[in-house]
N, C-alpha and C positions, 0 to 999 in steps of 0.2 A: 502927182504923188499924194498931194495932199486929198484929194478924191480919192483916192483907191484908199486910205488910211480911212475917212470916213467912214466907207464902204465894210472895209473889214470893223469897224468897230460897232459900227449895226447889227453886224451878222452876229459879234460876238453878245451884245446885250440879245439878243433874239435869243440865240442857244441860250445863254443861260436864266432867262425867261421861261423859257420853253423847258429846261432842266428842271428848275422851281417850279414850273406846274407841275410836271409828269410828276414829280415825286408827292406834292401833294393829294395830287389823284391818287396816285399807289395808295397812301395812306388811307389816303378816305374810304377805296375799297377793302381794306384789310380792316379797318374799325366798322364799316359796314357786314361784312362777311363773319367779325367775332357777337354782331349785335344779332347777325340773323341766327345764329347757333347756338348764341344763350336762351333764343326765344324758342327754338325748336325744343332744346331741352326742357324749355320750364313747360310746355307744352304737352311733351310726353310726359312731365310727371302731374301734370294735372290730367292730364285721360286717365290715369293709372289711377289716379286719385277718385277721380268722378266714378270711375267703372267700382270702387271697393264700396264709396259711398252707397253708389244704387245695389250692390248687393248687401251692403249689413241693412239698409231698410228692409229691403225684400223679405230679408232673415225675420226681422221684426215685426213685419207688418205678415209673417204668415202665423203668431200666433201660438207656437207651441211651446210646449210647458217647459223652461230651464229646472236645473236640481236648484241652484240658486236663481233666484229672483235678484238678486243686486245685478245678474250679467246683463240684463236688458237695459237697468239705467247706464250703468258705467258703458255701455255701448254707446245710446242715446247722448249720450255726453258726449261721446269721442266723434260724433257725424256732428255735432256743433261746433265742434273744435276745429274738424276739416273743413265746413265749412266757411267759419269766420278765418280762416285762414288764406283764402284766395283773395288773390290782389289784381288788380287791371297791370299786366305789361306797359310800360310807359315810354310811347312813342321814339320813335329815332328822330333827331334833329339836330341840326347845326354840324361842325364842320367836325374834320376826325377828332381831334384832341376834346369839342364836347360828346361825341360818341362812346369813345373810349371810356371818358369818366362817369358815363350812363350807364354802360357795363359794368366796372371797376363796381361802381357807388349804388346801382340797385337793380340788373337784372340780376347778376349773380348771389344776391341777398335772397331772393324770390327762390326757394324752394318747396317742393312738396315728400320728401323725402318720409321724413323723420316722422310730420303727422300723418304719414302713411302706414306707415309701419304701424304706429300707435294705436290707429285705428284696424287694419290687420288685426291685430293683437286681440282686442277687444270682440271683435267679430271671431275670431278661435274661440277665446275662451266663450265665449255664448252658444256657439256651435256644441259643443264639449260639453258643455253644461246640461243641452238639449239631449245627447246621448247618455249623460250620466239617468238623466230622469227616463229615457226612456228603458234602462239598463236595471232601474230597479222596479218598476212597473208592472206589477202582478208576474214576474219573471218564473221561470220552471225550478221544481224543486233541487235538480241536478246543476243550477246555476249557483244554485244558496251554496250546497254541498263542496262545490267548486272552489268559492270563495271565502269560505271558514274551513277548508281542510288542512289552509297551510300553517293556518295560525299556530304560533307558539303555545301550547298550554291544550289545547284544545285535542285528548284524545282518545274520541269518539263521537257518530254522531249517526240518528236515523230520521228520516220521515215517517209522518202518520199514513195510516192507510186510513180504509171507512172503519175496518175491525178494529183497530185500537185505539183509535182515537181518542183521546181522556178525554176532550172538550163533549165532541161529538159536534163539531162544527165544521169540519172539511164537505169544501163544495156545496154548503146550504148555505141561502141568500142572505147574503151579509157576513158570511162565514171566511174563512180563507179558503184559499187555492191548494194551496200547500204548508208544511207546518215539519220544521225540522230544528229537533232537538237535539243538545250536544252535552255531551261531558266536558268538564273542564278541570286541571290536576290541580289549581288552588282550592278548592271547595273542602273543606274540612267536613271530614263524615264519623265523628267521634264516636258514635252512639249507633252505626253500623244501619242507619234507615236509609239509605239509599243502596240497597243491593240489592235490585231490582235491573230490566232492562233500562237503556238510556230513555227510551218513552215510557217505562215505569216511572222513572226516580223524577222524568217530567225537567219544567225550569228549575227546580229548588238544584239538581246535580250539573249542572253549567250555567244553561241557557236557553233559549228557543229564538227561532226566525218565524213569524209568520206572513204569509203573502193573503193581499188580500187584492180585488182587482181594483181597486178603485182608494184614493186617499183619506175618503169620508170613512170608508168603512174601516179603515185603520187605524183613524184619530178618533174614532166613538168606542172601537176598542182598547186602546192607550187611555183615552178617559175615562173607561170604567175599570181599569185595574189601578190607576189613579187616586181612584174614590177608596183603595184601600192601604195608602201610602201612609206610613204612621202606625198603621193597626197591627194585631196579630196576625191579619189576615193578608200584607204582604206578603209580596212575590214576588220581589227585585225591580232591577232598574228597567225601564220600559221607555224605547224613543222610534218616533215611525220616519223610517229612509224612503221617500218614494212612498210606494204603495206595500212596504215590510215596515211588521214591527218587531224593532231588538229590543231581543229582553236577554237578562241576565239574573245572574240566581243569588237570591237573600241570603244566603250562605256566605256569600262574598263580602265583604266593606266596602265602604262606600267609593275609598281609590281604587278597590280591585275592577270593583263594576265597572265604573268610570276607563278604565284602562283599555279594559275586553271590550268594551261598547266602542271604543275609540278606534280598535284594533280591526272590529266587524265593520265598524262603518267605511274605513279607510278598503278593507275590500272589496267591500261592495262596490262603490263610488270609483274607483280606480279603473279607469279606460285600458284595457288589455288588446292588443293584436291577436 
């Protein structure tokens, strides 16, 4: 009797030996199984990450002209930021309860989420910025007309031909492209000298756009109407978007110009569908 008592009580420390292991193995595999899935994740989001990095370089290293020049650093920054932001995944080891707390306490810390985005972000507006420049770059006259017809204040407006050209500079080198003048209903005409066509009465009755192909030849012409800022012989406010220069009419004050310039530029610049 006393033999078979033994007997049964071996059997029972066995099972419950055997109980206590299986459940420890369960565990170890389920802290194993949550360690290989936070690494899969952090995984996919560094692919996701590595792939935007090598595309906003690409973006940069091909060279072309943003409207803003700050989008290229502020990008440049944000691929420094992605970069110093990857971490080594830090190994599995020891039993489930340290697996677990390796999960818990730093793979689910390790994300790439957020600098992803950021970096997203940055690479848009740089892309965007690329289209803005190229949007205003020696652009067709019917694009000008497009984009200051909707303006508030603004109405009327024509382009130069070679015939009437006041300058006499359409399509000669270093000349502009196109050249389109506008009325604008602040302009005070007390004294009745602008009643004329709108390329009669010229910048003094709005304003003008001129396109020219190239940004030198835009900034040599804003510098020489510059050189008569102060004098009798202005002729309003003058700023080159791209390869256009806005001008605006001495008739105006100095907030009014400021207004209408701010109003022309914002259409310009404005990425449309």
């Amino acid at each position: 009797m006393k033999q078979v008592k033994s007997i049964l009580t071996i059997i029972l420390i066995v099972t419950v030996i055997a109980s206590v292991f299986t459940g420890c193995n369960e565990e170890k595999k389920t802290a194993v199984a949550n360690y290989e899935a936070e690494c899969a994740r952090i995984h996919t989001e560094y692919d996701a990450l590595q792939q935007t990095i090598s595309e906003s370089q690409a973006l940069i290293d091909a060279g072309e002209k943003p409207y803003d020049e700050k989008t290229i650093s502020a990008l440049e920054t944000e691929i420094s930021n992605a970069k110093a932001s990857i971490v080594e995944i830090p190994k599995r080891k020891g039993n489930a309860e340290e697996i677990n707390l390796l999960v818990e306490n730093e793979l689910k810390k390790i994300t790439y989420v957020e600098v992803n985005k950021r970096l997203a972000a940055a690479k848009t507006e740089l892309e965007n910025s690329i289209k803005i420049m190229k949007q205003v770059t020696n652009p067709s006259e019917a694009f000008i007309i497009e984009r200051i017809r909707d303006i508030e204040g603004i109405t009327g407006y024509a382009g130069v031909t070679e015939d009437n050209d006041p300058n006499g500079n359409l399509n000669k080198p270093g000349g502009y492209t196109a050249t389109v003048y506008f009325a604008y209903d602040k302009v005070k005409d007390p004294y009745h000298i602008l009643d004329g066509t709108i390329v009669d009465n010229g910048t003094a009755g709005g304003g003008a756009l001129e396109v020219y192909t190239c940004e030198e030849d835009a900034v040599k012409r804003e510098e020489y109407l510059a050189s008569f800022d102060g004098s009798v012989l202005a002729s309003g406010s003058h700023t080159v978007v791209g390869t256009i220069l806005v001008r605006t009419s001495d008739e105006l004050s100095a907030g009014e110009q400021k207004e209408l310039e701010a109003k022309i530029i914002q259409n310009l610049t404005e990425l449309r569908a």
